[in-house]
N, CA, C, O and CB atoms as a CASP TS submission, in Angstrom:
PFRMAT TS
TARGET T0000
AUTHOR 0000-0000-0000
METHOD Language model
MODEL 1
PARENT N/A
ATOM      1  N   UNK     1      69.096 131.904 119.168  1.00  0.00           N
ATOM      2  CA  UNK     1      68.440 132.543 120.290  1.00  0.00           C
ATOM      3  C   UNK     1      67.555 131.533 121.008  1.00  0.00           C
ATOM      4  O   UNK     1      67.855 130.340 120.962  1.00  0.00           O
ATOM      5  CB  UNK     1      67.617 133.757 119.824  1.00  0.00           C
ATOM      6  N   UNK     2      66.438 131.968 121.695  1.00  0.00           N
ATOM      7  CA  UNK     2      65.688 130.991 122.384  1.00  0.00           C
ATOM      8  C   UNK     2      64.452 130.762 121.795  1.00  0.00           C
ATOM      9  O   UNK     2      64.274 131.229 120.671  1.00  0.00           O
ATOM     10  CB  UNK     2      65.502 131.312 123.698  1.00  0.00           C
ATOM     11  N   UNK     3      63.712 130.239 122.244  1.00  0.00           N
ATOM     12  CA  UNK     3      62.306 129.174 121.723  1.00  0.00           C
ATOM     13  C   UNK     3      61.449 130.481 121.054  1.00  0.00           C
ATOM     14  O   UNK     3      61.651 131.580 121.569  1.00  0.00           O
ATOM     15  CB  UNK     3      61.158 128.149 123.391  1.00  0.00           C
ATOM     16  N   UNK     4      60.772 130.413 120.246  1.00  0.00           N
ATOM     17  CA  UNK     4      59.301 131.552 119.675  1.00  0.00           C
ATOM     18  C   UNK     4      58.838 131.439 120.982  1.00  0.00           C
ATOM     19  O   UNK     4      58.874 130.423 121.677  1.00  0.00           O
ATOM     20  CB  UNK     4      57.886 130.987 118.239  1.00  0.00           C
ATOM     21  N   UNK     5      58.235 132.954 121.393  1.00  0.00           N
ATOM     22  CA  UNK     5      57.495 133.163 122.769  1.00  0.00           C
ATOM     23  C   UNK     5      56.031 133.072 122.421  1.00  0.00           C
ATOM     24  O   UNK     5      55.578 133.893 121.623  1.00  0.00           O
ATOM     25  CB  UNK     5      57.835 134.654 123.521  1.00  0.00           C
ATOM     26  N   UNK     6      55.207 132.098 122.975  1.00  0.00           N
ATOM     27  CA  UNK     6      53.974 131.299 123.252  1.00  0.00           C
ATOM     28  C   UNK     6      53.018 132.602 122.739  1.00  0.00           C
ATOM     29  O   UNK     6      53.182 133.673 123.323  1.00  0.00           O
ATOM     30  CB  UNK     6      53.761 130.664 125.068  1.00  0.00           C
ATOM     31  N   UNK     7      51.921 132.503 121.540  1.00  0.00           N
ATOM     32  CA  UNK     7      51.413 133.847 121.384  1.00  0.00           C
ATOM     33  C   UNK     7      50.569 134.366 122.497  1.00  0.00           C
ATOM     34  O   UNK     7      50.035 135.471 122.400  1.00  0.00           O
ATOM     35  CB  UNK     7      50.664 133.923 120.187  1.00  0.00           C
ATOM     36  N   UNK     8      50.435 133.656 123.487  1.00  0.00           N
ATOM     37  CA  UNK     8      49.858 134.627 124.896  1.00  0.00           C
ATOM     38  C   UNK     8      51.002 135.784 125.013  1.00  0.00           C
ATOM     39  O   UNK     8      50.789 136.852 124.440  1.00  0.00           O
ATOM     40  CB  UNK     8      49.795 133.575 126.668  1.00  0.00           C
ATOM     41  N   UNK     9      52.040 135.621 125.641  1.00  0.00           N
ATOM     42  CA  UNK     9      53.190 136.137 125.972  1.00  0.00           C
ATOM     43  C   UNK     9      53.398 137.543 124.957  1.00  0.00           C
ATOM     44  O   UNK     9      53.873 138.625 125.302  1.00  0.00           O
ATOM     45  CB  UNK     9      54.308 134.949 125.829  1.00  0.00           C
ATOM     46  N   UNK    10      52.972 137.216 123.841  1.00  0.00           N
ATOM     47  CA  UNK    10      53.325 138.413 122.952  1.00  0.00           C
ATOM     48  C   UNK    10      52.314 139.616 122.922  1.00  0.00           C
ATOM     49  O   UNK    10      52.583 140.663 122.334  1.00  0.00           O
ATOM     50  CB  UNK    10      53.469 137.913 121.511  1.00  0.00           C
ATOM     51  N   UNK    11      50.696 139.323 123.842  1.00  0.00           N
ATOM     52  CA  UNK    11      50.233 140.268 123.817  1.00  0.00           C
ATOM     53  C   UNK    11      50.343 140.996 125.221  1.00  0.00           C
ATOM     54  O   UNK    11      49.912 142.123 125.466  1.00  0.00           O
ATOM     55  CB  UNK    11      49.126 140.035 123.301  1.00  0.00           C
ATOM     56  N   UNK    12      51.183 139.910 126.343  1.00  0.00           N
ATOM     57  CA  UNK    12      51.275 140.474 127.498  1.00  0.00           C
ATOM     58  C   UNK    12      52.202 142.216 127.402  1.00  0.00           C
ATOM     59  O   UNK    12      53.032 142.315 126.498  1.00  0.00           O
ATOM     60  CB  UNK    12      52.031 139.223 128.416  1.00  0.00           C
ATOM     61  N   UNK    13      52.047 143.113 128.083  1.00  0.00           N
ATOM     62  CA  UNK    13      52.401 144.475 128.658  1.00  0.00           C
ATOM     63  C   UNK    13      52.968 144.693 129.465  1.00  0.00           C
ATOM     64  O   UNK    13      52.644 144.382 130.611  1.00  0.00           O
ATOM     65  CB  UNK    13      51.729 145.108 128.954  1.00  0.00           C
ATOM     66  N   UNK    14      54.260 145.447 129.086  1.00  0.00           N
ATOM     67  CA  UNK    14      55.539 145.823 130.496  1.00  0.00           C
ATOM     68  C   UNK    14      55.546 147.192 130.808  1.00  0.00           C
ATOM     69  O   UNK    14      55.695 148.091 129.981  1.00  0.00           O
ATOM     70  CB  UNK    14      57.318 145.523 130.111  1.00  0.00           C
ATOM     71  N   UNK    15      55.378 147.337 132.052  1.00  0.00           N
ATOM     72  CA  UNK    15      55.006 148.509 132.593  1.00  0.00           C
ATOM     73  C   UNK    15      56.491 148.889 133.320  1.00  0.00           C
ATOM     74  O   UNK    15      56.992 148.460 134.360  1.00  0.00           O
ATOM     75  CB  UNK    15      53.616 148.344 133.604  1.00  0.00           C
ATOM     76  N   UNK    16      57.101 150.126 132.081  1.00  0.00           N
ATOM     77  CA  UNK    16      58.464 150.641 132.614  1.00  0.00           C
ATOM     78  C   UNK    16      58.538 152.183 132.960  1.00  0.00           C
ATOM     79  O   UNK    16      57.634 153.018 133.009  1.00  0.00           O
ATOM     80  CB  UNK    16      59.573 150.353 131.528  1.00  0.00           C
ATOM     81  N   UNK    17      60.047 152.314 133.211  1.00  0.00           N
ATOM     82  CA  UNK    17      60.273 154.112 133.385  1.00  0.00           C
ATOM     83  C   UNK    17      61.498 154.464 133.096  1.00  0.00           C
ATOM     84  O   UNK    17      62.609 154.086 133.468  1.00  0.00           O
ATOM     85  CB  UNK    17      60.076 154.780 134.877  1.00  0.00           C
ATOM     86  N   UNK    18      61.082 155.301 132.326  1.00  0.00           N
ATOM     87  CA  UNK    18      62.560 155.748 131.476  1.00  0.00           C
ATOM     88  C   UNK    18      62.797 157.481 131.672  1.00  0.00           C
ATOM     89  O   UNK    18      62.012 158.428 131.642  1.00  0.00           O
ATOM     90  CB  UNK    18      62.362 155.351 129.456  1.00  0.00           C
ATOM     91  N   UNK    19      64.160 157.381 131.867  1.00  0.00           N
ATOM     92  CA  UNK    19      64.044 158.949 131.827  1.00  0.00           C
ATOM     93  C   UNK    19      63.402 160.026 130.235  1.00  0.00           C
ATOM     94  O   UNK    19      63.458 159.754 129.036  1.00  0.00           O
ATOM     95  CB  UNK    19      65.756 159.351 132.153  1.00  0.00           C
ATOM     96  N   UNK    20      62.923 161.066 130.854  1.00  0.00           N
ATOM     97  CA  UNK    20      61.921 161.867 129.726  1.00  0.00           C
ATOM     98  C   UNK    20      63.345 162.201 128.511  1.00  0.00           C
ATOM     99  O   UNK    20      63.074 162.247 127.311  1.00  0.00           O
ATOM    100  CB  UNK    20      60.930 163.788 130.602  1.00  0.00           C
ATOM    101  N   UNK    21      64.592 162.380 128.923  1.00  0.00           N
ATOM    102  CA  UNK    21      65.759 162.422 127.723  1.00  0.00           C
ATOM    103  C   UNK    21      65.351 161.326 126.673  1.00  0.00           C
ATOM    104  O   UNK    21      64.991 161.714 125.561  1.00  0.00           O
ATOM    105  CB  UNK    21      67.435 162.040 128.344  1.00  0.00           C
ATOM    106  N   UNK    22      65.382 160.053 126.939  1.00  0.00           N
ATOM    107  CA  UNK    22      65.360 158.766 126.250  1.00  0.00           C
ATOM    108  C   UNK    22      63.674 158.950 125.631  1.00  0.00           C
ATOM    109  O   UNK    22      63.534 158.924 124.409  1.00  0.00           O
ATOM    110  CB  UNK    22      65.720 157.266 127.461  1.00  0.00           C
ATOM    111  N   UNK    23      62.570 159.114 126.428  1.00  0.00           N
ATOM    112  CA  UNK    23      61.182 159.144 125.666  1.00  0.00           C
ATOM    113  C   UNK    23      61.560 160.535 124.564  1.00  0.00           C
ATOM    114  O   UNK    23      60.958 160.534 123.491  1.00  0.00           O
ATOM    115  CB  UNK    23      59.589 159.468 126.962  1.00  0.00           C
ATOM    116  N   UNK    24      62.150 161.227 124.733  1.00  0.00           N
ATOM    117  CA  UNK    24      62.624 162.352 123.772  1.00  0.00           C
ATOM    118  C   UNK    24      63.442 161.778 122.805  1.00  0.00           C
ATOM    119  O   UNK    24      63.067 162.344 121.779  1.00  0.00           O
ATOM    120  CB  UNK    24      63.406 163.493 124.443  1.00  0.00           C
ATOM    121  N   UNK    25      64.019 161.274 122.604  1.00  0.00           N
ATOM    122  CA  UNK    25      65.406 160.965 121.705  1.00  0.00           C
ATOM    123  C   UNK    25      64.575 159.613 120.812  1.00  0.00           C
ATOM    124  O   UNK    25      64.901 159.448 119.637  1.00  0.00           O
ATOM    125  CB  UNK    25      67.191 160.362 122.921  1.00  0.00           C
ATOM    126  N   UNK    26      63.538 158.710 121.419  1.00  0.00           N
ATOM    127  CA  UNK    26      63.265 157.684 120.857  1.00  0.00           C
ATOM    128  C   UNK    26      61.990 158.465 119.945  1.00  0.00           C
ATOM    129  O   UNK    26      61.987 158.301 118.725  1.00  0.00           O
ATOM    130  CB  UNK    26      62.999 156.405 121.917  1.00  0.00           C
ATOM    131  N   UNK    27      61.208 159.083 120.419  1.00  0.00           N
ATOM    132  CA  UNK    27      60.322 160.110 119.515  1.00  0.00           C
ATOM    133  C   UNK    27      61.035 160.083 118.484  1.00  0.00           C
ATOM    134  O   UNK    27      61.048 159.294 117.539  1.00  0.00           O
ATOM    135  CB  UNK    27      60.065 161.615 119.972  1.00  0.00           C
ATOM    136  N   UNK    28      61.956 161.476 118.827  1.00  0.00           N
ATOM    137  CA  UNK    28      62.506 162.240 117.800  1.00  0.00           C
ATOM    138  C   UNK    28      62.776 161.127 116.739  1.00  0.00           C
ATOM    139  O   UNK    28      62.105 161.053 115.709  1.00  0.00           O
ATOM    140  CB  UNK    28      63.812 163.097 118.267  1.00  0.00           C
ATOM    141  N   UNK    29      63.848 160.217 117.056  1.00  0.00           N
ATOM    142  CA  UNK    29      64.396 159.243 115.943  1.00  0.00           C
ATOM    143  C   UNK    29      63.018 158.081 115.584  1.00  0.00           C
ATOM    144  O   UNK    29      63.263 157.057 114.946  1.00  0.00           O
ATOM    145  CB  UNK    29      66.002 158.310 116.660  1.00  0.00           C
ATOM    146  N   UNK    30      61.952 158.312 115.951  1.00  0.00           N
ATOM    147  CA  UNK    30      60.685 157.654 115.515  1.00  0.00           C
ATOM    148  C   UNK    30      60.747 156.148 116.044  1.00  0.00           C
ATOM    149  O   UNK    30      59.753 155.515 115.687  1.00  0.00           O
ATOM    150  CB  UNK    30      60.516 157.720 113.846  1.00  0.00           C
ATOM    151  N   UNK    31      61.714 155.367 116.847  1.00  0.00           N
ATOM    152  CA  UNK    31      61.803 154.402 117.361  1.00  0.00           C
ATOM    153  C   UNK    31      60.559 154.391 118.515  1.00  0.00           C
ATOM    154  O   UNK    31      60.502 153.583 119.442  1.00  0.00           O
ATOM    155  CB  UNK    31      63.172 154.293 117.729  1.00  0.00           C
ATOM    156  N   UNK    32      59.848 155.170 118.324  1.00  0.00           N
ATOM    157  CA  UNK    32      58.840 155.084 119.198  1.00  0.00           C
ATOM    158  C   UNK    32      57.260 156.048 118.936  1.00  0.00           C
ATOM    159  O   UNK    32      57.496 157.214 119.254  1.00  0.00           O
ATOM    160  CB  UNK    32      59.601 155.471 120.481  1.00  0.00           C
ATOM    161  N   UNK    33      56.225 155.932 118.606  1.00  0.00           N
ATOM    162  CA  UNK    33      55.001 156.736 118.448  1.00  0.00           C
ATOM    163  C   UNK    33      54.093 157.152 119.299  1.00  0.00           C
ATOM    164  O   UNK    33      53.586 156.231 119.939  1.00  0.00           O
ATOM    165  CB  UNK    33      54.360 156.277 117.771  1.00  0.00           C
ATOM    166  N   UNK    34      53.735 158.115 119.520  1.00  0.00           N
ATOM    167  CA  UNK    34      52.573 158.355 120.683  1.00  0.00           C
ATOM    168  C   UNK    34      51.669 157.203 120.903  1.00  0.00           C
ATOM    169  O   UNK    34      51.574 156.830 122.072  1.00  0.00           O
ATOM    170  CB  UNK    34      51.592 159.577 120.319  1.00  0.00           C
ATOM    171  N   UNK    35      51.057 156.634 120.098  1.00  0.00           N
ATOM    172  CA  UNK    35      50.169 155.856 120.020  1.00  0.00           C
ATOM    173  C   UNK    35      50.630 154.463 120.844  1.00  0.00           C
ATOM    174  O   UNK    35      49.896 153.865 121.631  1.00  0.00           O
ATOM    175  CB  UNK    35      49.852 155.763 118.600  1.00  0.00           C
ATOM    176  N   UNK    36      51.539 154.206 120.611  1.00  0.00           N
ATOM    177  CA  UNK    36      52.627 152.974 120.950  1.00  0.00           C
ATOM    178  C   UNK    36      52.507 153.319 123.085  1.00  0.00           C
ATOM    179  O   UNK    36      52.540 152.283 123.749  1.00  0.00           O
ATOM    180  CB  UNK    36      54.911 153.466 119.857  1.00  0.00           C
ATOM    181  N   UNK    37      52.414 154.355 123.704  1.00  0.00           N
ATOM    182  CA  UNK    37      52.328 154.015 124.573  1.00  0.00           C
ATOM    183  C   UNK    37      51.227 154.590 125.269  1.00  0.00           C
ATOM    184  O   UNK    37      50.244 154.753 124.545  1.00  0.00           O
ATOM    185  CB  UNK    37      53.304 154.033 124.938  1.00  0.00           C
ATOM    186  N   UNK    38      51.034 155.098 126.949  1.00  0.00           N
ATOM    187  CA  UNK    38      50.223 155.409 127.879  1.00  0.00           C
ATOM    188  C   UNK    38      51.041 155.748 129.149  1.00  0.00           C
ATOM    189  O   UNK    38      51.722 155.023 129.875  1.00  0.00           O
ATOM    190  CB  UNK    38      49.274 154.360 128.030  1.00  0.00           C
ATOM    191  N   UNK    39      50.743 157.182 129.198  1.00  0.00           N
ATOM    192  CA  UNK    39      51.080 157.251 130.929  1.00  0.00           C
ATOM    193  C   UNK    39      50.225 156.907 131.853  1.00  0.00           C
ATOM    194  O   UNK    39      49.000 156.861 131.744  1.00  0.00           O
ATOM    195  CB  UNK    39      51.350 158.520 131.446  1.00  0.00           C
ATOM    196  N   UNK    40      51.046 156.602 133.012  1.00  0.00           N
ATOM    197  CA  UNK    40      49.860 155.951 133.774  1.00  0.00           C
ATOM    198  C   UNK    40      49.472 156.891 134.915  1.00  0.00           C
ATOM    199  O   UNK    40      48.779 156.501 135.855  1.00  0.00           O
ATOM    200  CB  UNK    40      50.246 154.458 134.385  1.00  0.00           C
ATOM    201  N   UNK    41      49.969 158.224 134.801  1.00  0.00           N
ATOM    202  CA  UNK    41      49.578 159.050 136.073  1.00  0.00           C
ATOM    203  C   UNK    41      49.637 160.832 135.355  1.00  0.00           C
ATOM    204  O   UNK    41      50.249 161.150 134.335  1.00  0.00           O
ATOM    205  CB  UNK    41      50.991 158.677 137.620  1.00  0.00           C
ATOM    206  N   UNK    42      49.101 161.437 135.934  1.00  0.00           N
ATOM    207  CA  UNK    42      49.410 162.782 135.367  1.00  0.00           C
ATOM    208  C   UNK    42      50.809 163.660 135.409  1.00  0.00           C
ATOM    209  O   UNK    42      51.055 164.467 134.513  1.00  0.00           O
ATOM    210  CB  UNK    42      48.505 163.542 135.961  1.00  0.00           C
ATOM    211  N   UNK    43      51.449 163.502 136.201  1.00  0.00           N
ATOM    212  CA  UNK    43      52.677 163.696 135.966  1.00  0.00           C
ATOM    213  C   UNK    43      53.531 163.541 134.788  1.00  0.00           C
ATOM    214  O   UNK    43      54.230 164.464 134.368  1.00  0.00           O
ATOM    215  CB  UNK    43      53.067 163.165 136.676  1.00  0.00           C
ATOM    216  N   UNK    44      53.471 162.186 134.162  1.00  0.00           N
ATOM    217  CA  UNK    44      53.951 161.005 133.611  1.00  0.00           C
ATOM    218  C   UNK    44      53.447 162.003 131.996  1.00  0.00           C
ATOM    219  O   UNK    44      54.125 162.619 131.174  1.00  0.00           O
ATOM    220  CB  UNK    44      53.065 159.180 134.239  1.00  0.00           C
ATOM    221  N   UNK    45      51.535 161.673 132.161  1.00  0.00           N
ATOM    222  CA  UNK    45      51.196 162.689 131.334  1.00  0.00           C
ATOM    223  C   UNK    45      51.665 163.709 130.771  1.00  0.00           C
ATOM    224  O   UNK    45      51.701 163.605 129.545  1.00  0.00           O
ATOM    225  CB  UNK    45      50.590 163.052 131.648  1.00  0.00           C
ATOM    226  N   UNK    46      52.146 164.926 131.306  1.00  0.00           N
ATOM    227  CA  UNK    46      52.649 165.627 131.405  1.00  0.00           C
ATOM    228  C   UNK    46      53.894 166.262 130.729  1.00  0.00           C
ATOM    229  O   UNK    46      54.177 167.168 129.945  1.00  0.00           O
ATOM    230  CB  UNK    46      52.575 165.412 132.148  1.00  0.00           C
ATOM    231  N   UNK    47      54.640 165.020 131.666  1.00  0.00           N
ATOM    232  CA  UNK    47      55.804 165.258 131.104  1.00  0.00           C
ATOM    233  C   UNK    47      56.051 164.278 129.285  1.00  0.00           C
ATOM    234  O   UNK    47      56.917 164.577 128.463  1.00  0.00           O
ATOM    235  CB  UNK    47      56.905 164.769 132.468  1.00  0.00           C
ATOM    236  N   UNK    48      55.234 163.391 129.159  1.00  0.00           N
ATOM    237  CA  UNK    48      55.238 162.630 128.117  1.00  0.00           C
ATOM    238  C   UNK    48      54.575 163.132 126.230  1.00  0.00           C
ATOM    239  O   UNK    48      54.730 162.729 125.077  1.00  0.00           O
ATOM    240  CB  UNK    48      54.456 161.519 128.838  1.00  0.00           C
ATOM    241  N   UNK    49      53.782 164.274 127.001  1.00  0.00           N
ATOM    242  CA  UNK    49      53.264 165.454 125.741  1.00  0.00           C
ATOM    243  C   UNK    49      53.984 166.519 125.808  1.00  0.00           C
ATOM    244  O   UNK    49      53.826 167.337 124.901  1.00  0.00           O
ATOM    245  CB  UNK    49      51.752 166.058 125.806  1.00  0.00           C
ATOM    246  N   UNK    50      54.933 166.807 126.839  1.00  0.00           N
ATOM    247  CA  UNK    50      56.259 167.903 126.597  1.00  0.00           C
ATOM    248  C   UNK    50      57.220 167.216 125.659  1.00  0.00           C
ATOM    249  O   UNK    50      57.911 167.833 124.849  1.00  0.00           O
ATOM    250  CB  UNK    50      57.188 168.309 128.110  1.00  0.00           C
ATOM    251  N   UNK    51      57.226 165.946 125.807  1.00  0.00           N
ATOM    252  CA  UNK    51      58.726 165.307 125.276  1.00  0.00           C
ATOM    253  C   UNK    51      58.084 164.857 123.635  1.00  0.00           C
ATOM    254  O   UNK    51      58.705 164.845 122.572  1.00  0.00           O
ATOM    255  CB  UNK    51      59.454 163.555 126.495  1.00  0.00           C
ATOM    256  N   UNK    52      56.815 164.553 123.861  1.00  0.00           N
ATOM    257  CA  UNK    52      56.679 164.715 122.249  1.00  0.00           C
ATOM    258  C   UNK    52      56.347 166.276 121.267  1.00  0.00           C
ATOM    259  O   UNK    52      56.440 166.345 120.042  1.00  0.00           O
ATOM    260  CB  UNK    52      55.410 163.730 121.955  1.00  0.00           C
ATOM    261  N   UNK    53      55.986 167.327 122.123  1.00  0.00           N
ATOM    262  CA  UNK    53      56.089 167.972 121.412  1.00  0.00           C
ATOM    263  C   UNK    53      58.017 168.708 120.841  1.00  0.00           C
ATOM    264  O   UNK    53      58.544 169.105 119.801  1.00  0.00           O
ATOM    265  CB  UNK    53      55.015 168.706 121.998  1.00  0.00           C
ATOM    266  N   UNK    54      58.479 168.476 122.539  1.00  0.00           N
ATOM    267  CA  UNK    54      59.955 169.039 122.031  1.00  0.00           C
ATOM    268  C   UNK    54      60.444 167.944 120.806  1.00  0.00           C
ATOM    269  O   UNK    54      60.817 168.516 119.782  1.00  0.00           O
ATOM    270  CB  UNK    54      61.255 169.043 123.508  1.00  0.00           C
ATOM    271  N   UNK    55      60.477 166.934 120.782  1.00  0.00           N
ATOM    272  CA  UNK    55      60.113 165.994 119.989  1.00  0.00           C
ATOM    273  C   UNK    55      60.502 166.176 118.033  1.00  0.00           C
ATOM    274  O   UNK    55      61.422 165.904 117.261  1.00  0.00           O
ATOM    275  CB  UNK    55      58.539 165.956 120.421  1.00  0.00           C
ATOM    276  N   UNK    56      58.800 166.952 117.976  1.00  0.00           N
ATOM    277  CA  UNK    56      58.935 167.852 116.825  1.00  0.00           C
ATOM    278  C   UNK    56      59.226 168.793 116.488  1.00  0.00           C
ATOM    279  O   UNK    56      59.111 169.283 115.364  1.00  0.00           O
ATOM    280  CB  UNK    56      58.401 168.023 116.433  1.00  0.00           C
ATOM    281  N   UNK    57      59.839 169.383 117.807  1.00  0.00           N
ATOM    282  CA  UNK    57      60.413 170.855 116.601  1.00  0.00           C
ATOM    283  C   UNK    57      61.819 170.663 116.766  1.00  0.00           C
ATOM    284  O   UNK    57      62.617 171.598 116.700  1.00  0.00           O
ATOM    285  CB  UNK    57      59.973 172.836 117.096  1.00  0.00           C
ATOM    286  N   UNK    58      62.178 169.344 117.003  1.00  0.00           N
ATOM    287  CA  UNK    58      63.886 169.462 116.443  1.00  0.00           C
ATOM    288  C   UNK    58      63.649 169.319 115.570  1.00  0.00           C
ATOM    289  O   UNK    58      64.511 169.299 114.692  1.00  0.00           O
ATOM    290  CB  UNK    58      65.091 168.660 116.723  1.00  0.00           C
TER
END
């Protein structure tokens, strides 16, 4: 693969958007934790504590 990324680089933050299916499916299968991210608007909010609660009751 390529070079170890410079430890600056590893604390830098990517600010993405995924459909709420995929923030659902990565929950569910735990590839992902509440804690692990942040919405950045209320909407986002919103819809991001719906998808973890549907989340847990599969």
């Amino acid at each position: 693969m390529g070079k170890p990324l410079p430890e600056q680089q590893l604390t830098q933050r990517v600010q993405l958007e995924l459909p709420v299916d995929v923030l659902r499916r990565l929950l569910r299968e735990r590839s992902l934790v509440a804690s692990e991210f942040r919405c950045l608007n209320r909407n986002s909010s919103r819809a991001g504590w719906r998808a973890l609660k549907e989340s847990l009751m599969e």
